[in-house]
C-alpha positions in Angstrom: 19.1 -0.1 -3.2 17.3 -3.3 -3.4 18.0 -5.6 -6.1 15.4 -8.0 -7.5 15.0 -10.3 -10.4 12.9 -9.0 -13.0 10.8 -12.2 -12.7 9.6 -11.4 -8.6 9.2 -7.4 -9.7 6.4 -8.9 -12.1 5.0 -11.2 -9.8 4.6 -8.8 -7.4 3.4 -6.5 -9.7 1.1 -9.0 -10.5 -0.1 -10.0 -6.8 -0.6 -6.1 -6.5 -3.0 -5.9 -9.5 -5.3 -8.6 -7.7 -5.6 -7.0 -5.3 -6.7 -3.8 -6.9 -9.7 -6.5 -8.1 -11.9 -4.8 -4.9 -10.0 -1.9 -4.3 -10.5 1.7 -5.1 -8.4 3.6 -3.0 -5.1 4.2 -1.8 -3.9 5.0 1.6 -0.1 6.9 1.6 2.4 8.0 3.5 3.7 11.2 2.5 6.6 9.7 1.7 5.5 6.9 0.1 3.3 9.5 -1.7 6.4 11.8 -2.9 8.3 8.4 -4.0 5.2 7.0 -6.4 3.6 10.0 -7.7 7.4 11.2 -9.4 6.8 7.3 -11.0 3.8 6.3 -11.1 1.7 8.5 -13.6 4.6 7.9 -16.2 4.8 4.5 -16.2 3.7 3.8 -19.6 6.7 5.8 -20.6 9.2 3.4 -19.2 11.2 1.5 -21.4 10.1 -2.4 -21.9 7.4 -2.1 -19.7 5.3 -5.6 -19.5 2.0 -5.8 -19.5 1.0 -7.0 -16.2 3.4 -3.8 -15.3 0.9 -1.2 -17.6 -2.2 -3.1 -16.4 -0.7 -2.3 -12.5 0.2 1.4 -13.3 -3.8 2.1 -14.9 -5.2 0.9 -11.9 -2.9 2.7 -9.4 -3.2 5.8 -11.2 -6.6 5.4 -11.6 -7.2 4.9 -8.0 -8.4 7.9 -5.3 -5.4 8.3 -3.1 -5.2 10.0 0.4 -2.2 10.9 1.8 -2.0 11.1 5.3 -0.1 13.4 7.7 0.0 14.5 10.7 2.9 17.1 11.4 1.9 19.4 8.1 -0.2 19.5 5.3 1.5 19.0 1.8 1.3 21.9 -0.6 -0.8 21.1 -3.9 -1.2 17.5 -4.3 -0.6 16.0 -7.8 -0.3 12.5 -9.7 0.5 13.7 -13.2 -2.5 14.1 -15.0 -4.7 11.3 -13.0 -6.9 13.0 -10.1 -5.2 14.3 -7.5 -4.7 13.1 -4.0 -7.0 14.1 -1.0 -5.1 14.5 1.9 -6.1 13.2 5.6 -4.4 15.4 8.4 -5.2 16.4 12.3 -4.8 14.0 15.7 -8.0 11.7 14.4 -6.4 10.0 11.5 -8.3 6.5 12.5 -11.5 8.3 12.9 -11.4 9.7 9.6 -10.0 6.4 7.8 -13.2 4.3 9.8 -15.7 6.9 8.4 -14.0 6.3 4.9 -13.9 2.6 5.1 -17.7 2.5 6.2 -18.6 4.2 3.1 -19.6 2.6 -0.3 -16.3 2.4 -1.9 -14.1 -0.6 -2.4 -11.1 -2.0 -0.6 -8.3 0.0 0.8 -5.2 -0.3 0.4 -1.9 0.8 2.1 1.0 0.8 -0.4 5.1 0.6 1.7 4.3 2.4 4.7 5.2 0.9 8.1 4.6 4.2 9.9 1.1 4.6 8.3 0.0 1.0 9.4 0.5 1.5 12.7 -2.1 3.8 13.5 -5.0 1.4 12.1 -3.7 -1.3 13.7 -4.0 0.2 16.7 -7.6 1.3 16.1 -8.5 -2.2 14.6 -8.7 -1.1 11.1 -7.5 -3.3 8.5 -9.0 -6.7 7.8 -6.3 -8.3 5.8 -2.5 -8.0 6.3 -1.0 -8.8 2.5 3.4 -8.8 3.1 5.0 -9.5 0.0 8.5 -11.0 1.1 11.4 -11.1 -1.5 15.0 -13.2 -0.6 16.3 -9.7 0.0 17.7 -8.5 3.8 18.3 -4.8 3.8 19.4 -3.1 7.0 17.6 0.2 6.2 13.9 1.3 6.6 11.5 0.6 9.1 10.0 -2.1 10.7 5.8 -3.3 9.9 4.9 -3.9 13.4 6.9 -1.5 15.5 5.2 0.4 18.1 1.9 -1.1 18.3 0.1 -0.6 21.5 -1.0 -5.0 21.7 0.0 -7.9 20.8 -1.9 -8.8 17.5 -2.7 -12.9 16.6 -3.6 -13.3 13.4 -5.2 -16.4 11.0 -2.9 -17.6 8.2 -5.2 -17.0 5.2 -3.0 -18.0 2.1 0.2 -18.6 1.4 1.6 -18.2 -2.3 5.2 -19.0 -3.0 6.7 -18.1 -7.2 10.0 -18.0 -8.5 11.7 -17.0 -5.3 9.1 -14.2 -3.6 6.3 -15.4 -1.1 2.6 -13.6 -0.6 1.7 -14.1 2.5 -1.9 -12.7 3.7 -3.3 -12.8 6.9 -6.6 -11.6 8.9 -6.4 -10.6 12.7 -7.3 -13.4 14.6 -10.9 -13.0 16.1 -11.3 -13.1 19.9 
């Protein structure tokens, strides 16, 4: 379990909600996908929930979703009573997220899934790295960049540092 202070959870809530400014959809993991759609559609439910927290969950739940695997497809995708999830599946997951990018949607975004990055990093696909780092050290999990094929540079685009938790966004560096 990772503790946090209730003042970074709403900061990162509310870094999270900027980011929804341009985008539209959200890229899972199917784990990532079984974690937040038990949560997610409910959150108005919770108890003491803050504002920047309901603002967060409307956009999330509002959001088209794509869940991607690539061992087996998931049995009847749902988010409460929000539209439910498309799934992505097969060997040509980057093809299938570049023909989605290049359409006339929003932003994309990937929500706690090191596995799921890798494979449009690989292919060149993302345009803006967003990692949200909290004073916290856990020794469980995942790491963001194992396994990529290349080294990747990047250009520091913004750094924002609140009450303890630090945004950090970068761009791959251009060759």
């Amino acid at each position: 379990m990772v503790r946090t202070t209730d003042a970074s959870m709403e900061e990162g809530s509310g870094y999270l909600l900027n980011t929804f400014d341009t985008a539209d959809t959200i890229l899972l993991g199917r784990g990532t996908y079984e974690d937040l759609s038990r949560k997610w559609p409910s959150i108005n439910d919770w108890p003491n929930i803050s504002d920047v927290g309901s603002r967060l969950g409307e956009k999330i739940n509002n959001a088209h979703k794509l869940v991607v695997t690539c061992d087996r497809p998931l049995d009847e995708l749902k988010w409460g009573e929000f539209e439910a999830p498309k799934q992505l599946t097969g060997s040509n997951i980057e093809e299938q997220i570049k023909d989605l990018s290049n359409g006339n949607g929003g932003d994309m975004v990937i929500l706690s899934s090191p596995t799921l990055v890798r494979s449009p990093a690989n292919a060149n696909l993302i345009d803006e790295y967003k990692v949200l780092v909290h004073p916290v050290v856990v020794n469980v999990g995942e790491r963001l960049f194992d396994n990529l094929k290349e080294q990747k540079d990047f250009h520091l685009v913004d750094v924002t540092l609140t009450d303890g938790s630090l945004l950090v966004t970068y761009e791959p560096a251009k060759d």
